[in-house]
C-alpha positions as CSV (number, residue, x, y, z in Angstrom):
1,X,-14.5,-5.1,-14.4
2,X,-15.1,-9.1,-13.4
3,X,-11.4,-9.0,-13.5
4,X,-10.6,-6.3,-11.2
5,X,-13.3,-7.8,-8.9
6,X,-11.6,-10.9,-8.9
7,X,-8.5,-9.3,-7.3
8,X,-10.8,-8.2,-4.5
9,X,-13.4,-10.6,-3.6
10,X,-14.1,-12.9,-0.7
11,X,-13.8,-15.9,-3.1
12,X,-9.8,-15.4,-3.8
13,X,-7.3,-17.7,-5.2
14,X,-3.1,-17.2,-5.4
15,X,-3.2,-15.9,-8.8
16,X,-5.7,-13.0,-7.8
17,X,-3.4,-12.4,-4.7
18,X,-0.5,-11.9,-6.8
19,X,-1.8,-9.2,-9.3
20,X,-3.5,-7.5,-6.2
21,X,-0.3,-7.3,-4.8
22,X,1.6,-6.1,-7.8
23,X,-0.5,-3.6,-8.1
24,X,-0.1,-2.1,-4.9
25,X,3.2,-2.4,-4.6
26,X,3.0,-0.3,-8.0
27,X,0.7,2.6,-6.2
28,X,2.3,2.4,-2.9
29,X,5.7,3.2,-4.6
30,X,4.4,5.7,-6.8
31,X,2.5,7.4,-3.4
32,X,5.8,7.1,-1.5
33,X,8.2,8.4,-4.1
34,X,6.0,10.7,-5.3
35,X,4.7,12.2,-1.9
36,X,8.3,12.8,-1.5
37,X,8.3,15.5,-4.4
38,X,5.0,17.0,-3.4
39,X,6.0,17.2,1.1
40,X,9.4,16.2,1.4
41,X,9.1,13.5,3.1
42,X,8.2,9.3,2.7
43,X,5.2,8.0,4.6
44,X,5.7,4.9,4.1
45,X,9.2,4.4,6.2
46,X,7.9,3.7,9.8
47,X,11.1,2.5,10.9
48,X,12.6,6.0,9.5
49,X,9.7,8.6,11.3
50,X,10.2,6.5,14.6
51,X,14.1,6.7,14.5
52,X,13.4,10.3,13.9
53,X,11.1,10.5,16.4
54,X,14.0,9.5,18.9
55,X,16.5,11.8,17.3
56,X,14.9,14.9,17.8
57,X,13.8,14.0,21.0
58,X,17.0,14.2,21.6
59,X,18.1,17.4,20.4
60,X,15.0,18.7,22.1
61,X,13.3,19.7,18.7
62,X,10.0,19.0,20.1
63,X,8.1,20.2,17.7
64,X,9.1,17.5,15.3
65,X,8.8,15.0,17.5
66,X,5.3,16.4,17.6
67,X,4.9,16.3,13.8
68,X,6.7,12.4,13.4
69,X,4.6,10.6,16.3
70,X,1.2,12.1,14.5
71,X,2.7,10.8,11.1
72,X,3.6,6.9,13.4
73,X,-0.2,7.7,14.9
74,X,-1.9,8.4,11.7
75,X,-0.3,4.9,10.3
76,X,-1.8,2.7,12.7
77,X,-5.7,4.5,12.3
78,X,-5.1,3.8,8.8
79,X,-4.4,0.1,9.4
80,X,-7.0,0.1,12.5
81,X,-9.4,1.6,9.9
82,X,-8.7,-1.2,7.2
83,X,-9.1,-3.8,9.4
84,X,-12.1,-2.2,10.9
85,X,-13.9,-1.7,7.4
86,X,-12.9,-5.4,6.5
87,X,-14.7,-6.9,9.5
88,X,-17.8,-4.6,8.9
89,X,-17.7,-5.6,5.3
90,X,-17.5,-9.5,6.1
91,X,-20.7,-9.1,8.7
92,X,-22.7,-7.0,6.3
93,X,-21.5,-8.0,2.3
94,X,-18.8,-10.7,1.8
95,X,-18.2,-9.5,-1.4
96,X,-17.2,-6.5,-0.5
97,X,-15.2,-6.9,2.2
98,X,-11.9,-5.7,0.9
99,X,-13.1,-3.3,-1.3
100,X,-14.2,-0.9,0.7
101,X,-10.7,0.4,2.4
102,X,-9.6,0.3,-1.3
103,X,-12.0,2.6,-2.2
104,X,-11.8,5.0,1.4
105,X,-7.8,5.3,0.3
106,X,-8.7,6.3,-3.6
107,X,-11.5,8.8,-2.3
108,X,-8.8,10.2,0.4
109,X,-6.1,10.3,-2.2
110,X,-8.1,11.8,-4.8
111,X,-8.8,14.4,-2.6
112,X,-5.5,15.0,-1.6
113,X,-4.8,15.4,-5.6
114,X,-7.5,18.4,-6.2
115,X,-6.7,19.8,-2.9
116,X,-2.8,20.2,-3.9
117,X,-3.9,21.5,-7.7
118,X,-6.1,23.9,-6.4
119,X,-4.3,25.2,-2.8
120,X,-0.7,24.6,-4.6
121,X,1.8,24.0,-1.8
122,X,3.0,25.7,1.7
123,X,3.9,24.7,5.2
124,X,0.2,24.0,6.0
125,X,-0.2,21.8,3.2
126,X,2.5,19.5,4.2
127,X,1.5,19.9,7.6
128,X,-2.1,18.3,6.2
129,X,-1.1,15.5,3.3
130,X,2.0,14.1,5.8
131,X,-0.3,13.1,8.1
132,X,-2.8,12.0,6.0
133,X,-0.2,9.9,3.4
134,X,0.7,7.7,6.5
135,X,-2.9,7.6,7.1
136,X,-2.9,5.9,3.3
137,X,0.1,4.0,3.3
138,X,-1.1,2.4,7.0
139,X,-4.5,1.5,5.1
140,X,-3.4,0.0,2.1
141,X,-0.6,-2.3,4.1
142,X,-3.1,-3.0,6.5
143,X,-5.9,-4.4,3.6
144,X,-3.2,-6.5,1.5
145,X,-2.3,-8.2,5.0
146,X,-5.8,-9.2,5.1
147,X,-6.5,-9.9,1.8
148,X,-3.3,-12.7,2.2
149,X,-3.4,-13.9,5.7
150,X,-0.5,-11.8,6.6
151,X,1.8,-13.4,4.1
152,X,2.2,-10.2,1.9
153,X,3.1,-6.4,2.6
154,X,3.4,-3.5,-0.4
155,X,4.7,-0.6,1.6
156,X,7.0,-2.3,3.7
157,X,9.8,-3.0,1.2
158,X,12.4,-3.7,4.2
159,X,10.5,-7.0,4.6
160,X,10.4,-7.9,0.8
161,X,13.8,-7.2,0.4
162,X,14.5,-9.5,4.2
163,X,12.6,-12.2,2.6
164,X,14.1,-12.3,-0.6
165,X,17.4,-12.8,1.2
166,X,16.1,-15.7,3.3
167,X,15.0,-17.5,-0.2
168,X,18.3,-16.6,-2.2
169,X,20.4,-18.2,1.1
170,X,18.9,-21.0,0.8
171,X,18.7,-21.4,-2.5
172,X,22.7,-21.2,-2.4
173,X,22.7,-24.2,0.7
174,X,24.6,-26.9,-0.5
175,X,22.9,-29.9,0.8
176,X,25.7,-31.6,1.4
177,X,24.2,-34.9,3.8
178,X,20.8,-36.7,3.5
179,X,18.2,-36.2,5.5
180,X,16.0,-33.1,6.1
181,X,17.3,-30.5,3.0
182,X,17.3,-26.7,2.5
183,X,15.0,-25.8,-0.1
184,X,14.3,-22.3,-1.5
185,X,10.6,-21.3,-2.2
186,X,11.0,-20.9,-6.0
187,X,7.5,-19.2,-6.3
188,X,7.9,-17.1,-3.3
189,X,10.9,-15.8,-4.7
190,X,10.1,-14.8,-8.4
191,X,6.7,-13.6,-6.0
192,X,8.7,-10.8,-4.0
193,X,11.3,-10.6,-6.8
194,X,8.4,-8.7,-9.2
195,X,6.4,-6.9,-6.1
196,X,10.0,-5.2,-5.3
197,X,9.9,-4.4,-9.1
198,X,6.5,-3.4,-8.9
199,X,7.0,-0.8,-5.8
200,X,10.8,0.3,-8.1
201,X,8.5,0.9,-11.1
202,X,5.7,3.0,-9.4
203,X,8.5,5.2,-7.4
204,X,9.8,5.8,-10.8
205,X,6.9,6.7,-12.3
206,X,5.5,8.5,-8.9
207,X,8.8,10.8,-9.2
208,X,8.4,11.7,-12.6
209,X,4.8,12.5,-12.3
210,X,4.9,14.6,-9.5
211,X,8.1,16.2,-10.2
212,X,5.9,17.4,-13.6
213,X,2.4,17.4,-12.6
214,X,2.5,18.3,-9.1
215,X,-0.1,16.6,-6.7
216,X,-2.4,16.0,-10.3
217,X,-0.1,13.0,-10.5
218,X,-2.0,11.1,-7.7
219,X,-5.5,11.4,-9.6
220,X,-4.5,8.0,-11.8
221,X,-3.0,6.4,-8.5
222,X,-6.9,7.1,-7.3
223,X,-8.1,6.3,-10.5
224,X,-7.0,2.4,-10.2
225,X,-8.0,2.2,-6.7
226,X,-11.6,3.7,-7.1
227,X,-11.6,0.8,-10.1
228,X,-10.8,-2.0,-7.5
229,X,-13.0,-0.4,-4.8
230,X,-16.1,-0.7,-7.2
231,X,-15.3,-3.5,-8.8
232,X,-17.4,-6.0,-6.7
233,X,-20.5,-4.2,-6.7
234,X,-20.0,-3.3,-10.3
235,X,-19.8,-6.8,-11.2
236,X,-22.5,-7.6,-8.6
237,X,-25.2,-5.7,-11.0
238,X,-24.0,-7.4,-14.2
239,X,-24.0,-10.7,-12.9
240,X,-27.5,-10.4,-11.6
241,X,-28.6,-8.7,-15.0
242,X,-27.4,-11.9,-16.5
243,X,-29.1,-14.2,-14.1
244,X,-32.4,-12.1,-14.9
């Protein structure tokens, strides 16, 4: 538990940045992938729903275009919502700052879980966890932005995969004459290197556990994110029954 609160408190340092983002790289890979299985579609691609967006706009298929700018709309309230909840949390509780968007996307998600077990699937359904899977995935980008001054994403794996190509040309530059010279970020790289494994791992995972659970799969993914949420206030009590 003093762990998981150190991956969320106001007092961070780079190590507890990196496991934070690992691990939601891991759950924003298994929501993604594994949304797929459950709705059909990913909720994490903005760049694919606004493309889409444009397309059938084009063919006059207006009722998706209806259905892909609520998805693009539902994105940014999630990320207005993190930052919102962030800002309220440093003004009220430091310490539990970046916490409590955490914990808003494991309730949400948790109850997207028992509401697929128990309503199964249909058009309505997807209609109702599309929406609200962008509302997630906008949430949990939004808080890890936050949490690293905007150094980090987990559900934007086009700019992962940009930046690891920045690092890997440079670190193929031959510096050839003196002066200023190209150096890769070492760190950085091995950094991205493991959150784009992280995000690989938890499609993987996602995939196989909603392809054979159905929307049950997402109660762990909740799980781990109500365990982060608490975490601060958790560790709050015990370190205050110790002081006592």
């Amino acid at each position: 538990m003093i762990y998981a609160h150190s991956l969320v408190t106001d007092q961070r340092s780079e190590a507890g940045d990196r496991h934070l983002a690992y691990a939601l790289a891991f759950i924003a890979g298994a929501i993604n992938a594994g949304g797929f299985f459950a709705v059909g579609h990913y909720t994490s691609h903005m760049s694919g729903i606004v493309s889409a967006v444009a397309d059938n706009a084009a063919l006059g298929q207006w009722a998706l275009v209806a259905a892909g700018l609520a998805a693009l709309l539902c994105f940014i309230l999630g990320a207005a919502t993190s930052a919102w909840l962030i800002n309220w949390g440093r003004r009220h509780d430091r310490g539990t700052q970046y916490a409590l968007p955490l914990l808003l996307e494991g309730v949400l998600l948790a109850g997207l879980g028992l509401a697929g077990m128990v309503f199964g699937g249909g058009p309505l359904a997807v209609a109702v966890a599309v929406p609200l899977l962008c509302f997630i995935m906008g949430l949990q980008n939004a808080t890890i932005t936050k949490v690293s001054g905007a150094r980090l994403r987990t559900t934007h794996v086009t700019g992962i995969v940009t930046d690891i190509g920045i690092e890997l040309g440079k670190l193929a530059y031959w510096n050839r004459s003196p002066g200023a010279q190209v150096v890769a970020d070492r760190p950085k790289l091995r950094l991205l290197g493991r959150m784009l494994a992280a995000f690989v791992g938890g499609g993987t995972l996602g995939a196989i556990g909603f392809s054979q659970f159905g929307a049950g799969a997402a109660l762990p993914l909740a799980l781990l994110l109500a365990l982060l949420g608490t975490a601060p206030a958790a560790a709050g009590a015990v370190l205050r029954r110790r002081e006592a």
